[in-house]
N, C-alpha and C positions, 0 to 999 in steps of 0.2 A: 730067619732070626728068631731066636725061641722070646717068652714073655722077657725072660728074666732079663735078655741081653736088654731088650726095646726098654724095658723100666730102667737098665740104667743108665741106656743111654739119653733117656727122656730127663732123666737126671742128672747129667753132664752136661746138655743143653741149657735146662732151667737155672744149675750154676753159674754155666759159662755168660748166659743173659745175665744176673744178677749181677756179677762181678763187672761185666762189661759198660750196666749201668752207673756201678759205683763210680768209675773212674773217673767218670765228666759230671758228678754233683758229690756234694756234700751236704752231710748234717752237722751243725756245731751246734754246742748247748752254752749257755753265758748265764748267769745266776738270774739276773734282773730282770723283768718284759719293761720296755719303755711305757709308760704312759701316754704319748703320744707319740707320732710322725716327724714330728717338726723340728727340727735341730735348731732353727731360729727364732723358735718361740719355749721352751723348755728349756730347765735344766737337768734335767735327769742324763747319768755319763752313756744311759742304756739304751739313749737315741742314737747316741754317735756310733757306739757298739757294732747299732746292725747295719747303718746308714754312710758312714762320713767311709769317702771314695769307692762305694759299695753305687750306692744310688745318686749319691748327692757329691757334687765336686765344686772347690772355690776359685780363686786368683790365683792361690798357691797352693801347695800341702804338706803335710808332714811325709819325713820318708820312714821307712825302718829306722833308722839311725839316728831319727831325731832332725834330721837337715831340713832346710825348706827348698821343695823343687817347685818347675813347673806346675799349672794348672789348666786351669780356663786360659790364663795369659801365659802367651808361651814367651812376650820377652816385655821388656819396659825402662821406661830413660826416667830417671830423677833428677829435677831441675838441681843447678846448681845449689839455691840454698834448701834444696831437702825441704821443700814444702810441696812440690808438685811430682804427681805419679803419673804416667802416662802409658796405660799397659795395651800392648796389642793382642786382643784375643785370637784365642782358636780358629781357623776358619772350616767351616762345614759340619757345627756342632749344634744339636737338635735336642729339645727335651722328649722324654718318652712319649709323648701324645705326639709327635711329631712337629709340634712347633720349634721355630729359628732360634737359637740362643744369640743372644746379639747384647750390644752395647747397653740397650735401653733397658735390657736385664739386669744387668749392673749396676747400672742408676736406679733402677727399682729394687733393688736387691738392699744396697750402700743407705737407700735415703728411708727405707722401709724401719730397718735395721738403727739408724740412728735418729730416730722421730719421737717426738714428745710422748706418744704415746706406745712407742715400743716395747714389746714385751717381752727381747732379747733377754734372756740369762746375766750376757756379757754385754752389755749394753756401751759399757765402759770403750770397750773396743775401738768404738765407731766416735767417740767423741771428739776427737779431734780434725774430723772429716768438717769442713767447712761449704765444700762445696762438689759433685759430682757431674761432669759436661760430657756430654756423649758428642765426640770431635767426629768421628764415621760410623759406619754400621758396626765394624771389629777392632774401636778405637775408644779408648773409656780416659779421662783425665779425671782423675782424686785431688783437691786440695785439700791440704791438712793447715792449720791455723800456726803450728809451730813444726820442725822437724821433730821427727817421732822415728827411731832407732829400732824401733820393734813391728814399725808397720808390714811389712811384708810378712813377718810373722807372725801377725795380730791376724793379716787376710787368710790364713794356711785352717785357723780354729775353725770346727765344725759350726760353730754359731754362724760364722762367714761366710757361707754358703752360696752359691748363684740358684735363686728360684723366679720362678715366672708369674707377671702378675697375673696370669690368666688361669692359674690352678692355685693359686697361694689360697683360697677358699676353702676348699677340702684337703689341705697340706698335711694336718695333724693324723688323716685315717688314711689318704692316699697319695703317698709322698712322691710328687716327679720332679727326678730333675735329669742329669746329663751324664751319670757316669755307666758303668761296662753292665751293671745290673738293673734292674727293672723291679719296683712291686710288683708281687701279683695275688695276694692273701695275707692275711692277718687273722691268725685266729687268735682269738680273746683269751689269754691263760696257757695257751699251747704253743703257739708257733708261728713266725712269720716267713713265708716262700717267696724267691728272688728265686729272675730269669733270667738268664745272658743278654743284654742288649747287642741284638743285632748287626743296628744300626749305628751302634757306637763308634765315634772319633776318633779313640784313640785304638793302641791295641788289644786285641780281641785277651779276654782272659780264656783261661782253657777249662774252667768251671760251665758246664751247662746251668743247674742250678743250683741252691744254696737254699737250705731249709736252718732258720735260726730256733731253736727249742730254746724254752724256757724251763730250769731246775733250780728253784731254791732253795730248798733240802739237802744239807751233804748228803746223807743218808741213799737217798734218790740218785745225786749224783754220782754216788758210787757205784750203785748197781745200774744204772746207765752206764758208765763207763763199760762195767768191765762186762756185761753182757753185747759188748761192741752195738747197743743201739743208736748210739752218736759217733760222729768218726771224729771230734773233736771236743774234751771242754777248756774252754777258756778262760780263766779266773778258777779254775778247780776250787771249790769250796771247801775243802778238807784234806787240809797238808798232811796230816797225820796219817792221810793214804798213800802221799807219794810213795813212799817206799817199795809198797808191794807193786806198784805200776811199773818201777825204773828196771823192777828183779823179771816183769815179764817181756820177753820177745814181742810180744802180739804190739807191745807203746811203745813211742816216747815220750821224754817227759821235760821239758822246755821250762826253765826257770829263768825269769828276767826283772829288769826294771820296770816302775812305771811313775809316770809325776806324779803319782797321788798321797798327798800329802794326809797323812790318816793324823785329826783330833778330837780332840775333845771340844767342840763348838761351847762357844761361853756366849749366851746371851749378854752382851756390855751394859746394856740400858735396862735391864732389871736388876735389883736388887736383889741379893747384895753385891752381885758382880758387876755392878758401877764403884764400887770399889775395889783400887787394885791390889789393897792388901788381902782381900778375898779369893782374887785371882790368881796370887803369889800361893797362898796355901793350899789349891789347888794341887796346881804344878807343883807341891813340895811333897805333897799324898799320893802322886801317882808312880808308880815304880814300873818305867817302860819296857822292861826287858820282862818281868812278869807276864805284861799283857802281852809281849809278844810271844813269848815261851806257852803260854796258856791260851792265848787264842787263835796265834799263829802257825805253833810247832816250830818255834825259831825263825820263818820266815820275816824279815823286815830289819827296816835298818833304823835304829833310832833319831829321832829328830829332836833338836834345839828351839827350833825356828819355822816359818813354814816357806821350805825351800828345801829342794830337790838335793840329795847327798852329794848323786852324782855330777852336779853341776859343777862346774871350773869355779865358779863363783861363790859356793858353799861356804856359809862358816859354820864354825861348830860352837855353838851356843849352848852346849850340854851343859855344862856346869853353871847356866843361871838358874837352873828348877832340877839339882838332884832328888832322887828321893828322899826327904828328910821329914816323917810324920812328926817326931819333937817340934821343928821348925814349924811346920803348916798349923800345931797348934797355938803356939806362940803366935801369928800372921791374926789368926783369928780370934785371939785375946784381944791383940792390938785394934781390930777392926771393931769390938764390941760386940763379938760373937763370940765367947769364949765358952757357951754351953750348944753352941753349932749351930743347926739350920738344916731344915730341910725344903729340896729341890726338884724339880722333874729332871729326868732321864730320858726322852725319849730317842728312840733307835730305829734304824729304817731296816730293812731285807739283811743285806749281806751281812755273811756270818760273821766278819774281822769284827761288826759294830753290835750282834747278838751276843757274841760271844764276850769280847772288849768290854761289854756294858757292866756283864755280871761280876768281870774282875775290877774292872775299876768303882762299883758299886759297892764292895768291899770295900777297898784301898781308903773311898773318901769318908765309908762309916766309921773306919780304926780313929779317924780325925776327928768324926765329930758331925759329920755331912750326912745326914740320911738322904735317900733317893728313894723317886716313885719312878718306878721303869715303865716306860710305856712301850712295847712294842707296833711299828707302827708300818705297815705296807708305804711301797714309795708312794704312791699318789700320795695318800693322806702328808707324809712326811713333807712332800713338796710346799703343801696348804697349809701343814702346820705350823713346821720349823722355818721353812726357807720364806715362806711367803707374808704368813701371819706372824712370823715370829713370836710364836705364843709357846715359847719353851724357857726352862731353866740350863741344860745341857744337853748335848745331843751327842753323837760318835759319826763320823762319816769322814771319806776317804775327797780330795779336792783332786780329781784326776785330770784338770785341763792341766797346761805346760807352763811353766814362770808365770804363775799367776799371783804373786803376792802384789799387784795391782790391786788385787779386789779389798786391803785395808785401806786404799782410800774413797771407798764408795761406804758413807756413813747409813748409806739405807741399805748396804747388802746386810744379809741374815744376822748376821752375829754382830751387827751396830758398833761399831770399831766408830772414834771419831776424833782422829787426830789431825790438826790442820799442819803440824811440824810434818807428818810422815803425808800428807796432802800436797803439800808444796815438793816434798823430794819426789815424789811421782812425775810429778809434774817435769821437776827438774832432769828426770832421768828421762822421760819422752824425750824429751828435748838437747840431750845427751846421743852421739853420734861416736865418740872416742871411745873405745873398748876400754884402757887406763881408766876414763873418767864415769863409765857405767861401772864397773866393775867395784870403783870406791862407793858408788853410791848405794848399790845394791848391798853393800858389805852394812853399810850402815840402815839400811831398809828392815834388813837382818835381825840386826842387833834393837832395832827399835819396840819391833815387836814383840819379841823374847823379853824385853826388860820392861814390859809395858803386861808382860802376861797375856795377850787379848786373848789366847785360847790353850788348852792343854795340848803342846805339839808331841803327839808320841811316837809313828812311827810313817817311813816312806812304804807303801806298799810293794811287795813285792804281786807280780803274775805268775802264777804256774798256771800251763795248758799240758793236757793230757792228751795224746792224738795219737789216730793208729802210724803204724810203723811205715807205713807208702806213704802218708801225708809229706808232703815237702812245701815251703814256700808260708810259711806262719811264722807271723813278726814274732821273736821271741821276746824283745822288750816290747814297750809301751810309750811312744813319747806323745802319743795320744789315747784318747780312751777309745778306740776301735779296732773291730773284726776286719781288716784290710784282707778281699779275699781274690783283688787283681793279680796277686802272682801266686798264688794257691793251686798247687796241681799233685798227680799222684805219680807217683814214679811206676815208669815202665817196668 
């Protein structure tokens, strides 16, 4: 065999090895890096991202489609009057250290989750849990205080997670729990590496491993894409490039839904957005089809309300906050602001709320609003906005699923504090008739729209970009994660 053959056949080797590798792992890129491990201590959406049915699995879950399947609990009886759960788990299900998942995990999970001093996100979730009894080893009983119509689907949320109290210490940097993937690395600013668990319960995915890149930079993420150093990004940061991706053979390019309700967050309890004629002029200065055109590239669908387009249950409240600058000046004559105000802006990572910032920082000056923009990394954001509540407005996207629960939690971030739309929550838990959710939600809707609590501008749309073998990526979102259980490359 002369040199020339041997070199290229050493070269056809080295190929055929690299290719061989790609098959059974993957690289995907998502804009965000979580700030921490913990899905049930965090709210950042870029935990559940890399984490929710990756590492971490609940009672129930989201599917594709949005449905709630199986989990942890593979079946469960509700008492007659819909106060009592009684879910039978898994049997032969182990967290990655090798420890039993069992009943008492649930009960520690359930009573963790709903404790005076829990530091749940969704806290909310768990409030109507009154009581948690471990009946067997694979036998878990929930009482709830009233029937609650959305329980099963409250247990599917990433925050709902089954963890064990014997790693719940180091949960934030080395996260275990029971699903098809493993931690095995976290690099700070680069990348987090998943293993196939082995050991796993359920069925084997056909991914060996999963390496999650972090790209905040469109710019970056475009020349990641298209130099094929990720075989996946998800949330593509720069619509404005679909185009040239859809025209190449090498992608696809996956455009879908997601619940992320993208606003304009209104501080309630600062001044002067404790007035709602303040709020009104807002919503009358912001022109959503602008921001979507301008920071989207058309991407997104506009919102009235903060409620999902696509829901059955959807109203269209557009016409209570058209664009009308005349109007918003007027609003803020009325209010005794007739020579304006100025306000902080701050904005976290992703581009929809970089971008969003600088057009609707216009929109509110035409009116009269000046803005101090702050750009602000998600930690910070978390501390500042969500936690400290030390803002005037902010932009970010609410990706958990029917979440419009969280206006009656008067200490979540944007201090909403209505005791009429307090009692219809209430009302609606406790609501089991689809007829009778359905009215009430319509008017959940409407309360908050005509109450202004926040500038509702658009539902987010996801585009992922991924090579052309990739098969098995949720193309919508009815959560906010990288679900990479049925993810495989085609023969």
């Amino acid at each position: 065999m002369t040199e020339s053959a041997r070199t290229s056949l050493a070269a056809a080797f080295a190929l055929y090895a690299t290719t061989a590798l790609a098959q059974d792992s993957i690289t995907v890129a998502i804009q965000l890096e979580p700030p921490n491990l913990d899905p049930t201590g965090g709210a950042a959406q870029a935990i559940d991202s890399v984490l929710y049915a990756n590492v971490f699995e609940g009672l129930t879950r989201f599917d594709a489609d949005g449905s709630i399947s199986r989990g942890l609990a593979q079946s469960w009886e509700i008492s007659e009057d819909g106060t009592v759960y009684t879910f039978n788990l898994a049997a032969g299900v182990t967290f990655h250290d090798g420890t039993t998942m069992d009943a008492e995990d649930v009960k520690f999970s359930l009573d963790r989750a709903r404790a005076e001093d829990s530091t749940n996100a969704q806290k909310g979730l768990f409030a109507g849990i009154t009581d948690v009894t471990v009946v067997e080893p694979l036998v878990v009983q929930v009482t709830l205080d009233q029937p609650n119509g959305n329980f099963l689907f409250n247990m599917a949320w990433g925050d709902a997670v089954i963890v064990a109290e014997e790693s719940i210490a180091d949960i934030a940097s080395n996260p275990i729990g029971t699903g098809p993937f493993t931690f095995t690395d976290w690099v700070q600013g680069d990348r987090i590496e998943l293993t196939r668990n082995n050991d796993y319960w359920g069925p084997a995915p056909a991914l060996e491993s999963a390496t999650f890149r972090f790209i905040s930079d469109p710019t970056a993420a475009f020349a990641a894409v298209m130099a094929e150093d990720v075989d996946a990004f998800v949330g593509f940061p720069a619509p404005e490039n679909l185009p040239q991706f859809e025209a190449d053979p090498r992608f696809q390019v996956l455009v879908g839904n997601t619940e992320g309700e993208t606003i304009l967050s209104t501080n309630n309890m600062m001044p002067p957005f404790d007035n709602v004629l303040v709020r009104q002029a807002v919503a009358h200065a912001i022109d959503r089809q602008a921001i979507i055109d301008g920071a989207m590239f058309g991407l997104g669908t506009p919102i009235g309300t903060h409620f999902a387009p696509h829901h059955p249950d959807y109203v269209d409240l557009l016409a209570n906050s058209p664009h009308d600058p005349d109007r918003a000046r007027e609003l803020l004559a009325e209010a005794g602001l007739a020579d304006g105000f100025t306000t902080t802006l701050k904005l976290p990572p992703p581009s929809y709320a970089r971008r969003g910032g600088e057009i609707i920082a216009a929109q509110l000056r035409e009116v009269g609003i000046e803005t101090e923009i702050t750009n602000l990394e998600w930690a910070q954001w978390i501390e500042e906005v969500f936690t400290n509540k030390d803002f005037g407005l902010s932009i970010v996207s609410h990706t958990e699923p029917m979440d419009i629960g969280i206006y009656a939690n008067p200490d979540y971030y944007f201090q909403y504090d209505n005791p009429e739309f307090q009692g219809l929550m209430e009302e609606l838990n406790a609501t089991t008739d689809p007829a009778g959710r359905s009215e009430l939600l319509a008017k959940a809707q409407t309360i908050i729209s005509e109450d202004y609590v926040n500038g509702f501008l658009f539902e987010l749309a996801v585009a992922t970009v991924a090579k052309a073998g990739l098969q098995g990526l949720w193309v919508n979102q009815p959560t906010a994660a990288v679900d990479l259980t049925g993810v495989s490359w085609a023969e």
